[in-house]
Legacy VTK file of the C-alpha trace (Angstrom):
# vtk DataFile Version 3.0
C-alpha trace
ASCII
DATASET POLYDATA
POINTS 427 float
5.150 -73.047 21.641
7.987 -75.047 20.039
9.610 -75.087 23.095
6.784 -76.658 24.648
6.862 -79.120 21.387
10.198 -79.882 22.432
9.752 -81.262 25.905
6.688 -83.846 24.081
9.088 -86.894 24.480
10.914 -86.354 27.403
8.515 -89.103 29.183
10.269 -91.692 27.258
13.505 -91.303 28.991
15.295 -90.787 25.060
18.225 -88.980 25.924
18.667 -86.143 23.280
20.159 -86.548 19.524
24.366 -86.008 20.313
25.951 -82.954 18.943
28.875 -83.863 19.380
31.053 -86.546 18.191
32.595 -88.400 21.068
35.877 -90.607 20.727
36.018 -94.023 23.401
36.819 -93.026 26.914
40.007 -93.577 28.111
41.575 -94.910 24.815
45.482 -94.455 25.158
47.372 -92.712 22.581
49.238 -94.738 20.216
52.957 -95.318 20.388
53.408 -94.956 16.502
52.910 -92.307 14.405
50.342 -94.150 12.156
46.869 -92.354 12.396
44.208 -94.363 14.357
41.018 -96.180 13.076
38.032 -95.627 14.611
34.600 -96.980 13.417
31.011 -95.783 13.217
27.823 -97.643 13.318
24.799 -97.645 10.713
21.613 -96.380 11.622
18.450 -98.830 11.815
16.104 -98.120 9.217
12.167 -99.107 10.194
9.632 -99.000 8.670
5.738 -100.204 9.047
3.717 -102.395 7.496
-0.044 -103.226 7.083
-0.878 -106.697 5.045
-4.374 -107.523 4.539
-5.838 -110.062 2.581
-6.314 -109.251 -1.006
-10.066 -110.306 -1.130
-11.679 -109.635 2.682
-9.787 -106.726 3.630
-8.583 -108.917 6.932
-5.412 -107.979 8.652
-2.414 -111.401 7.836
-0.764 -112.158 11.485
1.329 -114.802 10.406
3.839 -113.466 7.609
7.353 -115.001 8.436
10.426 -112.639 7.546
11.485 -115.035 4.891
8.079 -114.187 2.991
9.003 -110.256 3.079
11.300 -108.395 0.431
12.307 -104.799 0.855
13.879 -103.268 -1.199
16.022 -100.064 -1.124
16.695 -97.715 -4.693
16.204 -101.449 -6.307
18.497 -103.029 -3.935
17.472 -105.836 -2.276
18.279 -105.315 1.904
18.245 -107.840 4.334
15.222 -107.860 7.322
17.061 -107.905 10.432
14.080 -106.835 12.912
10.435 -108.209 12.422
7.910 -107.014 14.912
4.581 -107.789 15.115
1.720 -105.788 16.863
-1.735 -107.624 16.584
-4.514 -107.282 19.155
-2.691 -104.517 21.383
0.162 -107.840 21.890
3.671 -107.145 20.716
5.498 -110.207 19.134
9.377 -109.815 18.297
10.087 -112.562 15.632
13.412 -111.504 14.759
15.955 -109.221 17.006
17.993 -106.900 15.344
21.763 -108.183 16.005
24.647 -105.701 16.601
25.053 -103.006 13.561
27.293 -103.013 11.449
30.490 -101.224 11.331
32.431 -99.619 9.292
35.471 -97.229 8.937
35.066 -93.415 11.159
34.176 -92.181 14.454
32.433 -94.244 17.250
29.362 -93.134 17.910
27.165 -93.307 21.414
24.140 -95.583 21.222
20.534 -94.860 22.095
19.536 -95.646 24.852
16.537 -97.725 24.662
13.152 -96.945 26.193
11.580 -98.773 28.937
8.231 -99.104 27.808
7.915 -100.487 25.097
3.991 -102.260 24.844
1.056 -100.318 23.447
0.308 -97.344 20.874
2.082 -93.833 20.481
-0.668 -90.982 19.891
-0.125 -87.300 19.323
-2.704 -85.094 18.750
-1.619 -82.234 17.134
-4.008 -79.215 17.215
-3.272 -76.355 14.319
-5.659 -73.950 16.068
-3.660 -71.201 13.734
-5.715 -72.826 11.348
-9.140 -73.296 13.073
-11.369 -70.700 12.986
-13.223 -69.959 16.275
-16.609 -71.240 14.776
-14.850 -74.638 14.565
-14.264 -74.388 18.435
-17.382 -76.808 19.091
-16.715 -79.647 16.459
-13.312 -79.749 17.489
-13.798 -80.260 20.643
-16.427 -82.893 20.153
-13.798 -84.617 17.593
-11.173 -84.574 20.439
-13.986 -86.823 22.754
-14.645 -89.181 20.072
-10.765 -89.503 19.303
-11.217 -90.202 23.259
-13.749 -92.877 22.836
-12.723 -94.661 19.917
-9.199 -94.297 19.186
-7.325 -94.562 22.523
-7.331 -97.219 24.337
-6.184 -98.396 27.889
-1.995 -98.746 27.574
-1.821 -96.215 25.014
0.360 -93.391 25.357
-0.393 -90.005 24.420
0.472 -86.309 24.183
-1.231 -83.457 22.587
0.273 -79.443 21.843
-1.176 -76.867 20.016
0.111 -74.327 17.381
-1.733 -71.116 19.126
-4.215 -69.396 21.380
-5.233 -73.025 23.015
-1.716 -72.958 24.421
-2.012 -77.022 25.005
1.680 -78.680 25.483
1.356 -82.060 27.475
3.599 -84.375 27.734
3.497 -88.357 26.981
1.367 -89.920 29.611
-0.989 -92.650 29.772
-3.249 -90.158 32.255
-6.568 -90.166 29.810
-7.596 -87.433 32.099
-5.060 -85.073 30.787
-6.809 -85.164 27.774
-9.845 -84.475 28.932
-8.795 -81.312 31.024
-7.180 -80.356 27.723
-10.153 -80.335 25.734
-12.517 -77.462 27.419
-8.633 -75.667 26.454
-9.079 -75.751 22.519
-10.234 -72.491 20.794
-9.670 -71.710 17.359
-7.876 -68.654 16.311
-7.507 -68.619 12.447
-8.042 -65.997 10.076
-11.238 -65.400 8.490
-11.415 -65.104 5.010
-12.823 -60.911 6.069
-8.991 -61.075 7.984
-7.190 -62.429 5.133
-8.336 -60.218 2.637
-7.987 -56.946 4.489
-4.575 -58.107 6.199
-0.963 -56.686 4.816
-0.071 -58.275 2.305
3.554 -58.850 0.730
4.972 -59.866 -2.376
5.183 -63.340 -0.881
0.887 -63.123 -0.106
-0.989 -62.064 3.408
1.476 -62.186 5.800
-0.302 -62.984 8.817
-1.020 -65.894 6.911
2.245 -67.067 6.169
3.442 -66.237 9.605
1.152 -68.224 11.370
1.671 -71.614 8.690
5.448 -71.176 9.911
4.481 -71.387 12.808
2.653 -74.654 12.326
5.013 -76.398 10.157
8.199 -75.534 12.712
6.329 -76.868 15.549
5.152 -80.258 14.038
8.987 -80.427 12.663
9.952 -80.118 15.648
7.591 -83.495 17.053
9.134 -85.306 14.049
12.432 -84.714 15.240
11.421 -85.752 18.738
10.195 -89.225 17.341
13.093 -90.408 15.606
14.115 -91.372 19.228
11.906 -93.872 19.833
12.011 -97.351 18.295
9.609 -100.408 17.684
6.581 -98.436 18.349
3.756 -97.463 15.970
3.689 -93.401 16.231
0.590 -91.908 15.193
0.395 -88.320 14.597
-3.637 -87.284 14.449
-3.016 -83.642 12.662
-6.275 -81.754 13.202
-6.574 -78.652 11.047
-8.297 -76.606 7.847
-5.397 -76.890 6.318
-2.783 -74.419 4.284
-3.104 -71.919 1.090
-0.240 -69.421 0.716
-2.086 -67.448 -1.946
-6.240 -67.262 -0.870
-8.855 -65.260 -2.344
-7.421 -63.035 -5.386
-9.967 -61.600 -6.164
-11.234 -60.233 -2.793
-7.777 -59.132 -2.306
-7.996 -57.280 -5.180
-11.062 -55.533 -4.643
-9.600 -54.748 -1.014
-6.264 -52.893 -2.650
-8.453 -51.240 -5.362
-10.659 -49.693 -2.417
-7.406 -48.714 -0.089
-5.631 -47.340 -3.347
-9.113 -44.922 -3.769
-9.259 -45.564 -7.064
-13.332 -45.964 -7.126
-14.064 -42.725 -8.728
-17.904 -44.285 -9.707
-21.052 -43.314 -7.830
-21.982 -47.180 -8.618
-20.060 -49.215 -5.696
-20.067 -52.731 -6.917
-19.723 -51.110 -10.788
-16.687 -48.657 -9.733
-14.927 -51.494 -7.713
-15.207 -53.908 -10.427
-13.539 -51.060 -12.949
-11.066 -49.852 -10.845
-10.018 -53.526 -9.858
-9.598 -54.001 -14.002
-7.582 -50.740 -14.252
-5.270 -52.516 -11.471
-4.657 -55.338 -12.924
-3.372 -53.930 -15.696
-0.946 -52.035 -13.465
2.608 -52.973 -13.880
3.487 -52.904 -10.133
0.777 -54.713 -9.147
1.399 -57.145 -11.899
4.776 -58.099 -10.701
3.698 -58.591 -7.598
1.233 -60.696 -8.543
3.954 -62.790 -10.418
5.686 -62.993 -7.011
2.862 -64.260 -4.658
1.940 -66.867 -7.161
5.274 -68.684 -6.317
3.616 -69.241 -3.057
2.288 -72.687 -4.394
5.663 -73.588 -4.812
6.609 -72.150 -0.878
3.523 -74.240 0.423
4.687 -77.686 -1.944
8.012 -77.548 -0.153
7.230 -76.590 3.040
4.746 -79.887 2.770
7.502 -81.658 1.613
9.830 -80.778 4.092
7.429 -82.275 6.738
6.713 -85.305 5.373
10.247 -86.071 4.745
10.559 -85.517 8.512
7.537 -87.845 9.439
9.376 -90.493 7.333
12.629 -90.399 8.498
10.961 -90.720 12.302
8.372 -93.498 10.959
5.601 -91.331 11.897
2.590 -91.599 10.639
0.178 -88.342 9.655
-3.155 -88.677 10.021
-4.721 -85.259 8.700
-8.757 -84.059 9.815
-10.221 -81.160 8.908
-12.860 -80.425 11.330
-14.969 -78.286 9.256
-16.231 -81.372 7.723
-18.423 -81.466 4.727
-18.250 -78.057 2.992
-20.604 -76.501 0.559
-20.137 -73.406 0.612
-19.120 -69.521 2.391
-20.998 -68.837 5.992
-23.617 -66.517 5.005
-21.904 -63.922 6.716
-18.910 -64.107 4.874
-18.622 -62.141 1.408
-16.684 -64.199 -0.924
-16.299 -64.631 -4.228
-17.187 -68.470 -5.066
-14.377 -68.675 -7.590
-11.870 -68.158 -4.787
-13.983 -69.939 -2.041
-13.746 -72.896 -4.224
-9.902 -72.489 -5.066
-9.239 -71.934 -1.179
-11.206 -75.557 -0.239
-9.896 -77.298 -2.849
-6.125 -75.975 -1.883
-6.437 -76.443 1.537
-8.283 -80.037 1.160
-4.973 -80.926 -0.949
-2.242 -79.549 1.483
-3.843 -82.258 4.024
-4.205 -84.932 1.568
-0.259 -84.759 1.025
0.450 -84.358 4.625
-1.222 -88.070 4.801
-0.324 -89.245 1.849
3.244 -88.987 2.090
3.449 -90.640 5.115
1.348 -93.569 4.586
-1.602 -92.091 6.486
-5.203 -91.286 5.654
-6.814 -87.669 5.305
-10.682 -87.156 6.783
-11.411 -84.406 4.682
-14.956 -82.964 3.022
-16.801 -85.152 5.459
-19.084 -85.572 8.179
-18.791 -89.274 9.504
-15.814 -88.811 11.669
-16.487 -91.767 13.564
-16.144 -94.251 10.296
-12.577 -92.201 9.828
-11.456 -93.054 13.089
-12.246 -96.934 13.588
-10.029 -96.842 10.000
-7.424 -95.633 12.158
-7.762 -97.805 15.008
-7.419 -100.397 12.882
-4.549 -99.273 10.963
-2.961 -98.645 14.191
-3.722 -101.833 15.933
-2.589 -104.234 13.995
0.673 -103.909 11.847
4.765 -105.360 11.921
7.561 -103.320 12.096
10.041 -103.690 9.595
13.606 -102.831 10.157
16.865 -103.309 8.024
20.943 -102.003 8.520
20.891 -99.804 4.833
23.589 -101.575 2.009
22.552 -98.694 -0.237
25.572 -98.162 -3.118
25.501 -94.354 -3.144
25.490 -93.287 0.266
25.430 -89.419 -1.201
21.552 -90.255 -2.082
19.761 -88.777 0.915
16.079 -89.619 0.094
15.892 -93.119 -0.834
12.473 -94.989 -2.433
11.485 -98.133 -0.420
9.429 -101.191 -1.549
7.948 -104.031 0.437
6.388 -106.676 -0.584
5.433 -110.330 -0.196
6.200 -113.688 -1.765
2.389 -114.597 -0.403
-0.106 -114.633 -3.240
-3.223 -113.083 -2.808
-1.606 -110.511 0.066
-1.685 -107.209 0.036
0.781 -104.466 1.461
0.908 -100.849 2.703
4.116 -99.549 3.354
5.495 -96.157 3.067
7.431 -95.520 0.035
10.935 -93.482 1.198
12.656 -91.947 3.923
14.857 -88.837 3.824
18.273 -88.983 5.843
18.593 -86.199 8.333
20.307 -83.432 6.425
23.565 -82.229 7.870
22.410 -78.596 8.074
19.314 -78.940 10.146
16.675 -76.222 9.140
14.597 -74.190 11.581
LINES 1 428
427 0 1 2 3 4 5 6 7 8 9 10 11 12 13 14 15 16 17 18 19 20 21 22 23 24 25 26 27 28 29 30 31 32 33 34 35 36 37 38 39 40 41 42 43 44 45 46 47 48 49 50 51 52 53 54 55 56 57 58 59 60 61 62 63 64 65 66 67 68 69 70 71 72 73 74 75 76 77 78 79 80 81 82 83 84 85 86 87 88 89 90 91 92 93 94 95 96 97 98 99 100 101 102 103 104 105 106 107 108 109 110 111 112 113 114 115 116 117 118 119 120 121 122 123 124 125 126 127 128 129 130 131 132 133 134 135 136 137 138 139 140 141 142 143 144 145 146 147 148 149 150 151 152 153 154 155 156 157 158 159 160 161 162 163 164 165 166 167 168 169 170 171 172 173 174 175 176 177 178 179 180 181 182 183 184 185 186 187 188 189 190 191 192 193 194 195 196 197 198 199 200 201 202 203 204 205 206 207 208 209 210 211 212 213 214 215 216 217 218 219 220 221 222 223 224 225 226 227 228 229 230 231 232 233 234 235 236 237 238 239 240 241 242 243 244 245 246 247 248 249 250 251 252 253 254 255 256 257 258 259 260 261 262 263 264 265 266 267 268 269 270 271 272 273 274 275 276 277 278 279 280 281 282 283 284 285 286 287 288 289 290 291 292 293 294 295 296 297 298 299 300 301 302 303 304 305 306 307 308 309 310 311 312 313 314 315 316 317 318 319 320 321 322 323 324 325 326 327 328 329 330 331 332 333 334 335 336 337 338 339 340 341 342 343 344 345 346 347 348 349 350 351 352 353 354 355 356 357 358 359 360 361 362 363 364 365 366 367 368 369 370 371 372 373 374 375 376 377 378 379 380 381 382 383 384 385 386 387 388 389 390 391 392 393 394 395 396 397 398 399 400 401 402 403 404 405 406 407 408 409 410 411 412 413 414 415 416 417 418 419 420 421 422 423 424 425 426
């Protein structure tokens, strides 16, 4: 399926990132023996930006670039790009002029894309992550994304993690969607399949597995959208979200039962006993030690993602289609302690997902349709920063950003850093 995630962005016509460094065609030799110079050029850096008034909540359409400030690690840059997008209507105030150079190797230019008017949207589906109870609501959340959030002259693609097998391309063709969407099951774990699955001292591993899965494919999107510039790219990530470490307890009971160590005629009495006498087991208590770490495995791999989304200028968008959730199907035996942990975790990976990258998360509700007018409107009307980096320490690969206004009573959403691609790409 990554392969699939791959070809996303092909409609765009962005040729791919070079892997090769590539010296000017046909440049002769010099006579002397004195090394050449060659030069490089610095990277764009954009970067969104929502103003509202402080007081109504109404979108600002006429902010002038002299009335913006952004600053990079403290250090003031200068705005040479200011796009506006208000209405569905594109307005470029300011052009970005030739970047600048500087000593190295020549590098070839992107291309630009031909199309430049109207909305990005991909829908990414995590059906690893959807249970096949959630099959319904997610479908019905795909025809109100239909309804209200895409409009005529946006362009849109959708893939899937798993068993839905979705992979469509960028197209304006709404009917693509729509084909897609009798297409989505859900095929995540249970919490029955999670607590009777192998486990490992990293946690289930099914479970882990399939969140690789996940994360790799919507790294790979990420990558695919740093190609394309001057255009708001939404990323709608529908899922239940991510807990490395689920139910302990029920795992427990489900080892103490495999090990046969319920030597009582009493069931629930014996397996609460034996699953005492196993704790207290050295073995199991190291690997206990072990799969706790997994909070830290599921922090980075969050982070890792995010950084990506910045770095592209994506924006995540995280719903959980479960909706409001009180608690376990009636059919499901859980303990509540770990029910609640497992919400609460999995509420939280999606929160940062959003948070991070300047999004919104629709999570522990039921009014989808008030979530998604917030991101129409998010999405509709915004500028588009964008600045040639004059950062001192060019060894400092994430770097904080701040924007704001001279304009009293204005206020701004911006995201807050952006990662440079690391040299050794992961994955």
């Amino acid at each position: 399926m990554t392969a699939g995630a791959f070809a996303l962005l092909l409609a765009l016509g962005a040729p791919p990132a070079p892997t090769t460094i590539q010296a000017q065609a046909g440049a002769q030799a010099p006579a002397s023996s004195q090394p050449p110079t060659f030069r490089a050029t610095v990277d764009l850096i954009t970067t969104d930006m929502i103003a509202r008034d402080s007081r109504t909540e109404q979108f600002i359409a006429d902010l002038k670039p002299h009335e913006i400030e952004v600053l990079e690690d403290g250090v003031k840059q200068e705005i040479v790009s200011f796009v506006l997008t208000h209405g569905g209507r594109v307005f470029n105030t300011l052009a970005p002029p030739p970047a600048p150079v500087q000593e190295g190797i020549i590098l070839p230019q992107r291309r630009p894309t031909n199309d430049a008017a109207g909305r990005i949207f991909l829908i990414f589906i995590d059906d690893f992550h959807l249970q096949f109870r959630e099959t319904p609501r997610t479908r019905e959340l795909i025809k109100k994304m239909l309804r209200l959030l895409i409009h005529e002259g946006d362009m849109f693609g959708i893939v899937s993690t798993g068993h839905s097998s979705i992979s469509e391309q960028l197209t304006y063709d709404r009917q693509v969607l729509e084909s897609s969407i009798e297409r989505i099951t859900g095929g995540g774990l249970t919490p029955k399949d999670i607590m009777q699955g192998m486990a490992t001292s990293q946690g289930p591993a099914e479970l882990r597995h399939r969140a690789h899965v996940a994360f790799s494919t919507a790294y790979d999107l990420m990558r695919n959208l740093e190609k394309v510039q001057n255009r708001r790219k939404t990323v709608s990530y529908i899922s239940s979200g991510y807990d490395f470490d689920p139910f302990v307890e029920g795992r427990l009971e489900e080892q103490a039962r495999r090990m046969g160590i319920n030597d009582s005629q009493d069931e629930q009495g014996g397996m609460l006993a034996a699953a005492e006498r196993l704790r207290e087991d050295p073995t199991y208590r190291d690997q206990r030690s072990s799969q706790q770490l997994a909070a830290t495995d599921l922090i980075r791999e969050v982070y890792d993602l995010t950084k990506a989304a910045n770095r592209a200028n994506a924006t995540l968008y995280t719903i959980d289609p479960r909706g409001l959730i009180a608690g376990p199907d009636i059919d499901q035996d859980v303990n509540m302690n770990d029910w609640n942990a497992y919400v609460r975790e999995t509420q939280d990976s999606l929160r940062m997902l959003a948070e991070q990258t300047g999004g919104i998360a629709i999570v522990n509700q039921n009014d989808f349709d008030k979530g998604l007018k917030r991101i129409d409107n998010e999405t509709s009307d915004y500028y588009v920063l964008g600045y040639y980096s004059s950062n001192p320490d060019p060894t400092r690969r994430t770097r904080k950003i701040e924007v704001r206004t001279t304009r009293s009573g204005v206020a701004i959403k911006a995201r807050e850093s952006y990662s440079l691609r690391p040299t050794n790409l992961r994955r």
